[in-house]
C-alpha positions in Angstrom: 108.0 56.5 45.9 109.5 57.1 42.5 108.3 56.6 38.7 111.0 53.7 37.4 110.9 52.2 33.8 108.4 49.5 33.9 105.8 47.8 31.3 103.5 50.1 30.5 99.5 49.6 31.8 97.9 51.2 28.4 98.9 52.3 24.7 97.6 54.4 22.4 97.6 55.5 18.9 96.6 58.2 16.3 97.0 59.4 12.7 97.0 62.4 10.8 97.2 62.9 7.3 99.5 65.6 6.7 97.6 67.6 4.1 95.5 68.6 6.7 98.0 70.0 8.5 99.2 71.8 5.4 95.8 73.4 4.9 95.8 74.6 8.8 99.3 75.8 8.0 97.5 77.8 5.1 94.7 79.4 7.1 96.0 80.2 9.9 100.1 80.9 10.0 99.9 83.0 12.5 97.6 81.5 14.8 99.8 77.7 15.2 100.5 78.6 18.9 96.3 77.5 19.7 97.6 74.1 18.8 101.4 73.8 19.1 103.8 75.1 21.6 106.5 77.5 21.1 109.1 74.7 20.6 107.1 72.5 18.8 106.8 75.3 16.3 110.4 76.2 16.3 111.2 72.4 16.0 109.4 72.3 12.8 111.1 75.0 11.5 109.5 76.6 7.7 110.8 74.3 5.2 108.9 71.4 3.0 109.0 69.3 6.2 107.8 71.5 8.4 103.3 69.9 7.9 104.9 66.5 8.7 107.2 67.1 11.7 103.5 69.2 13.3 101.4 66.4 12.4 103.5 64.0 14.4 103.3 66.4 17.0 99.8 66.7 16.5 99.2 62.6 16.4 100.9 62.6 19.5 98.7 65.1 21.5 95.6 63.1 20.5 97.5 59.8 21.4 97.5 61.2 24.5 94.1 62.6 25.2 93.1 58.6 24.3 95.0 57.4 27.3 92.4 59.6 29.8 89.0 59.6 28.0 87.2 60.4 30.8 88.7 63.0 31.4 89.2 64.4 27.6 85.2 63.8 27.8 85.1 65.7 30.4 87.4 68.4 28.7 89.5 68.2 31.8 92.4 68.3 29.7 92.9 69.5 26.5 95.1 68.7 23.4 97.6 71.7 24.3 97.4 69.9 27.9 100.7 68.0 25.8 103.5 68.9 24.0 106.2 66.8 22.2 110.5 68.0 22.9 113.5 66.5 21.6 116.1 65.3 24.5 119.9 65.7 23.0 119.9 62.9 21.3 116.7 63.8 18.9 114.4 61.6 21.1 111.2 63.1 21.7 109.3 63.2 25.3 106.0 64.1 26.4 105.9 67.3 28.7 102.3 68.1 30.5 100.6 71.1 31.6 99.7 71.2 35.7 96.0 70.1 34.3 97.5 67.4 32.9 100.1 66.2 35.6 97.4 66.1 38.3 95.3 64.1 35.6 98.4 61.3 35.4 99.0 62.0 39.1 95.5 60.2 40.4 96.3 57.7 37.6 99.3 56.9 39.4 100.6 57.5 35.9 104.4 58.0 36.3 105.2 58.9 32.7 104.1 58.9 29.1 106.3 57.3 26.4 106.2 58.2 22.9 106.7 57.1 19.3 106.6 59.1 16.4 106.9 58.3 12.5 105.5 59.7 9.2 104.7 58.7 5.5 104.6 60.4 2.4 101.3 61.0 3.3 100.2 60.9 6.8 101.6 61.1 10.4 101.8 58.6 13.4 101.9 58.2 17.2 102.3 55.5 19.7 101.6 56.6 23.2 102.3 54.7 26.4 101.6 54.8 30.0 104.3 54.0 32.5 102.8 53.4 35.8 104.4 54.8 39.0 105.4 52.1 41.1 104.8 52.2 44.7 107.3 50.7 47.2 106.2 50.8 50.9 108.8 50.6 53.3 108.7 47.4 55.9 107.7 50.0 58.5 104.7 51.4 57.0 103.5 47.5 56.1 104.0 46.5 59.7 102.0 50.0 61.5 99.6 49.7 58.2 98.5 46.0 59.5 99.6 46.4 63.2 99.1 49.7 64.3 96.6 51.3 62.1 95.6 54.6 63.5 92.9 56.4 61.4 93.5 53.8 59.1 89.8 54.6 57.7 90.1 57.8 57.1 93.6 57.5 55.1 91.7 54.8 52.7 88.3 56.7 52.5 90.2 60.2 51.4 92.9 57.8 48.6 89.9 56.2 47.8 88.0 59.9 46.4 91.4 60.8 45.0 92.3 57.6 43.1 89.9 55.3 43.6 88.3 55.9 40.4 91.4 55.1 38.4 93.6 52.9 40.0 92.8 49.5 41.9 92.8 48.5 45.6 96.2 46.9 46.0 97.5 50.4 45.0 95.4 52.7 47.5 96.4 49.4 50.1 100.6 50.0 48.6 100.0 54.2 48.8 98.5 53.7 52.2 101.1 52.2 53.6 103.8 54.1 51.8 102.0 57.2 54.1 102.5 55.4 57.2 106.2 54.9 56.3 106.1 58.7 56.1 104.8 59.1 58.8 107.1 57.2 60.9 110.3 59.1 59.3 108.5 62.4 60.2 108.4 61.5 63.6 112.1 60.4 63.6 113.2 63.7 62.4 111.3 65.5 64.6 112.9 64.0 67.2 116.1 63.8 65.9 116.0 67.1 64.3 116.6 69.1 67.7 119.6 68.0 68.5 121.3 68.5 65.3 123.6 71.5 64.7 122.6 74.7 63.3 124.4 73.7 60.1 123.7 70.5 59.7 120.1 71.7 60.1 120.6 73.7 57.0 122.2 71.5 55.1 119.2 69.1 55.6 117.3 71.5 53.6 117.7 72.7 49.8 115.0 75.8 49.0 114.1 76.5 45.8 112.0 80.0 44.0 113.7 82.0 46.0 114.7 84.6 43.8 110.8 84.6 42.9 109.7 84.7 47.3 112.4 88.3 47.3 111.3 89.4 44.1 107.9 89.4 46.2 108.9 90.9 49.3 110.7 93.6 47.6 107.5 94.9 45.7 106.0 95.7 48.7 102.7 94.5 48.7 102.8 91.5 51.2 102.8 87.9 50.1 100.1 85.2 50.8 101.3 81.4 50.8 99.2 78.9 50.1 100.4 75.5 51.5 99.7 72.2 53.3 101.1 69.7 55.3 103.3 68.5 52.5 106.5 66.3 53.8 108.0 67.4 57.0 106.7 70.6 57.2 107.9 71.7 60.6 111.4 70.7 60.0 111.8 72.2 55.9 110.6 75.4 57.0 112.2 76.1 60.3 115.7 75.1 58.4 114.9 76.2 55.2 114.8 79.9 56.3 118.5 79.5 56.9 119.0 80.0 53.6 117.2 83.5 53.4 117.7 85.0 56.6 116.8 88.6 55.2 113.7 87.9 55.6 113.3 86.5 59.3 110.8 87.8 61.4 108.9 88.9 58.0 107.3 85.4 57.5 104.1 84.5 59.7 102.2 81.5 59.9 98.5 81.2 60.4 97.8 78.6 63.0 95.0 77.4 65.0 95.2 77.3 68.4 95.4 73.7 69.9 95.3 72.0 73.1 96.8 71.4 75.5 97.7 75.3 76.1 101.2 74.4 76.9 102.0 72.6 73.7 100.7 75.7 71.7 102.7 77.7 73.2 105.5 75.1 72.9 105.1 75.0 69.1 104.8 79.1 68.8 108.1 79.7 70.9 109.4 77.2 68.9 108.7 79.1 65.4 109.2 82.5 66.8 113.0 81.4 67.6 113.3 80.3 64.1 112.1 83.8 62.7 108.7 82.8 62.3 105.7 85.1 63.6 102.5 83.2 64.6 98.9 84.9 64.2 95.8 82.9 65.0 93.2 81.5 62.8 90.2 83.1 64.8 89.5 86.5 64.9 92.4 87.1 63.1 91.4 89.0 59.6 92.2 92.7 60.7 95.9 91.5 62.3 96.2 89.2 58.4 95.9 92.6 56.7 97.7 94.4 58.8 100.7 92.1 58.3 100.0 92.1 54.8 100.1 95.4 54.3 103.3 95.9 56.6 104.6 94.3 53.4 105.4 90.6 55.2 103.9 87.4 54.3 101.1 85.0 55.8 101.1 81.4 55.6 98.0 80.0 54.9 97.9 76.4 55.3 95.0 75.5 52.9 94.2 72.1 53.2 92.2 71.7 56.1 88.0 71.5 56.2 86.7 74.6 56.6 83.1 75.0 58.1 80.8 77.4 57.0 80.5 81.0 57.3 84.4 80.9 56.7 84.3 77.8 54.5 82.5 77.6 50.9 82.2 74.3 48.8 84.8 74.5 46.1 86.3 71.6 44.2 88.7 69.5 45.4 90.2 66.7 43.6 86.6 66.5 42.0 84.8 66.4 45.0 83.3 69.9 46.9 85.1 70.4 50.1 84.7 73.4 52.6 87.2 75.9 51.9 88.5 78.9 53.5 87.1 82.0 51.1 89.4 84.5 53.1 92.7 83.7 51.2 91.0 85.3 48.0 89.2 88.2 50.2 92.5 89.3 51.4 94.0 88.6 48.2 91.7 90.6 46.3 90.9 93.3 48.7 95.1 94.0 48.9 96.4 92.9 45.8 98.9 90.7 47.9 100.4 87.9 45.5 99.3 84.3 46.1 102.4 82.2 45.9 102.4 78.3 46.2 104.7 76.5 48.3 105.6 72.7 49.1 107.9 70.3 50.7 108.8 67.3 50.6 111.5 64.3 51.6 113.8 62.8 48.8 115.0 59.3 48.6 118.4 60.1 50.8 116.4 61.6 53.6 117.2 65.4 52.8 114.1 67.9 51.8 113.3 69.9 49.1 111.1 73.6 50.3 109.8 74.7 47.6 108.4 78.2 46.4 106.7 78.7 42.8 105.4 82.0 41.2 102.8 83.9 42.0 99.5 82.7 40.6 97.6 85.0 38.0 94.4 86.3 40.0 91.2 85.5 38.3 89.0 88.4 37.7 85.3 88.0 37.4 82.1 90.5 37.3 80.2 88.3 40.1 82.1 89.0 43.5 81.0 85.3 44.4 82.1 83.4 41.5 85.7 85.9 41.6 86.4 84.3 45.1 85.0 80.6 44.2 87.3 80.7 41.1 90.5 82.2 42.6 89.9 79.5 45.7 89.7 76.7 43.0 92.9 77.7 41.9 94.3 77.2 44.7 92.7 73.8 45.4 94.6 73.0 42.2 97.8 74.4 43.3 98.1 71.9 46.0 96.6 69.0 44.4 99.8 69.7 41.8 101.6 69.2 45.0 100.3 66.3 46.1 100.2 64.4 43.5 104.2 64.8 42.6 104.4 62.8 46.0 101.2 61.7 47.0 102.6 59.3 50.0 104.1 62.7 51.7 100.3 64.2 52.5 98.8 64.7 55.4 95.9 61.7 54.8 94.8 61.1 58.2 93.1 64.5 57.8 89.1 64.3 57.1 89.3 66.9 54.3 86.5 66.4 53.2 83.3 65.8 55.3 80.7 64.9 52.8 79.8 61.5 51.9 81.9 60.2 48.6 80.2 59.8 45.3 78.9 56.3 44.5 80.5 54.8 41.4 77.7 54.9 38.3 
């Protein structure tokens, strides 16, 4: 599934008469960057045209925010959620924050085209959605109709996600786009063991990694948070061919499943690779212990967690039970929280994917400090999802309490 020039689904506009930029020019020089970006700034340089060229800019940010009210109501995203560049050919393109990617992400919102222009007198921008089309594979049609195993559960989650902002021949074209992916995961797991150890590595392109030895190097441990993004089993167990220093410093948190022999299966099978495996129960003192070793856990983060280990926290707007002990460890160690990701491209190789560390959230309140820092983490892997939304793990009840009616 990939965002393609198409019609767009909604427009919108705004003005702004420049000598109200020029007074907020007057007030506050030094304080543009609570509006504009760095290059936004730079691009309007300090000459006479400088009010015009940021009221554009400005015109365009509201534009915008008018294409999500509900959510601008909501102040789910803000006008420095946007931010107006120049490709090198002088035209300009929207760029979002994460807040406002997820926001176009459960729109189904590809990309956002804009327009700009200016008067003597006043500023202009024309703002347009691009939806992202969806293109299900003939496979995931036939096993959507056919074979349709959890087939509930996929629509009820896409549904909570997108329901609110898209329409049901999209969840029914995303829903079937997942059992497409689902098909080609279980090809490549099958497939994948009897490929060379090259090959295997070439099927895999990593990226952060500078930013995942940077990590190790300091000392402190690392703590991943993740999901069951893509083909997870076969980007990680190649990807760490292309950072073998690190081998046998990486462990994943897994729970124990049966049958016995296929847990032991899979755990030979990622301790070849250069994987440790510690166990989800019982297993806080050995998590510190490897943390503090100075190796990393993986923490795969987007399965329901009940309570005493799970609290509610937000989840793509809806409370789901979460597991608090990421942000215990990660507060009680000072161990970095890095996201990660994978996914499949269109030619059938994968992308692992490592981003920096996220700030930790400090609070007063103990409680509200581990809500918040678990919210962000939430929202680390909604980012993820939504950038390929087909490629998560949907069959999953992730959340156990009854949706939201519509108002």
């Amino acid at each position: 599934m990939t965002p393609v020039d198409s019609l767009p689904d909604g427009c919108a506009v705004d003005t702004v008469d420049i000598a109200r930029i020029e007074r907020l020019i007057q007030a506050m020089p030094g304080e543009l960057d609570k509006l504009f970006s760095a290059q936004e700034i730079a691009d309007a340089g300090a000459g006479p045209g400088q009010a015009a060229s940021l009221a554009a800019r400005f015109a365009a940010k509201e534009a915008c925010l008018k294409l999500f009210p509900r959510e601008t109501a909501l102040n789910t995203i803000v006008a420095m959620d946007f931010s107006v560049v120049r490709d090198a050919y002088g035209a300009p393109h929207i760029v979002t924050t994460p807040a406002a990617e997820i926001v176009l992400g459960r729109h189904l919102v590809g990309e956002i085209k804009i327009s700009l222009t200016h008067s003597a007198t006043s500023a202009s921008a024309v703002a347009l959605r691009v939806p992202r089309v969806i293109t299900p594979s003939r496979a995931g049609r036939f096993v959507y109709q056919w074979l349709p195993y959890r087939r509930a559960v996929i629509l009820e989650n896409l549904n909570r996600v997108y329901g609110a902002n898209v329409s049901l021949d999209q969840i029914k074209l995303l829903a079937q786009a997942h059992y497409g992916h689902l098909l080609s995961l279980f090809k490549e797991l099958i497939v994948f063991r009897f490929l060379s150890a090259q090959r295997k590595k070439d099927l895999v392109r990593v990226e952060g990694v500078p930013d995942m030895i940077e990590a190790f190097e300091a000392g402190r441990g690392i703590l991943i948070v993740t999901g069951h993004f893509g083909n997870f089993e076969v980007s990680t167990v190649a990807g760490i061919e292309h950072f073998p220093q690190v081998k046998g410093r990486i462990h994943f948190l897994r729970r124990p499943i049966k049958p016995k022999w296929l847990s032991d299966m899979l755990t030979r099978r990622f301790n070849e690779a250069g994987f440790g495996v510690v166990g989800r129960r019982g297993s806080l003192e050995e998590i510190v212990d490897t943390i503090e070793k100075g190796d990393a856990v993986v923490f795969p983060f987007d399965q329901y967690a009940r309570k005493p280990e799970g609290i509610p926290v937000e989840f793509f707007g809806h409370a789901a039970g979460t597991y608090k002990s990421m942000a215990l460890i990660a507060l009680a160690t000072g161990a970095p929280v890095m996201p990660a990701a994978s996914w499949r491209e269109p030619d059938g190789t994968h992308v692992l994917k490592f981003w920096p560390a996220l700030p930790p959230i400090i609070d007063d309140d103990v409680g509200s400090e581990i809500v918040r820092n678990t919210r962000a983490y939430n929202a680390a892997l909604e980012l993820a999802i939504v950038r390929h939304p087909e490629q998560w793990w949907w069959v999953h009840r992730r959340w156990k309490n009854p949706p939201r009616k519509k108002k």
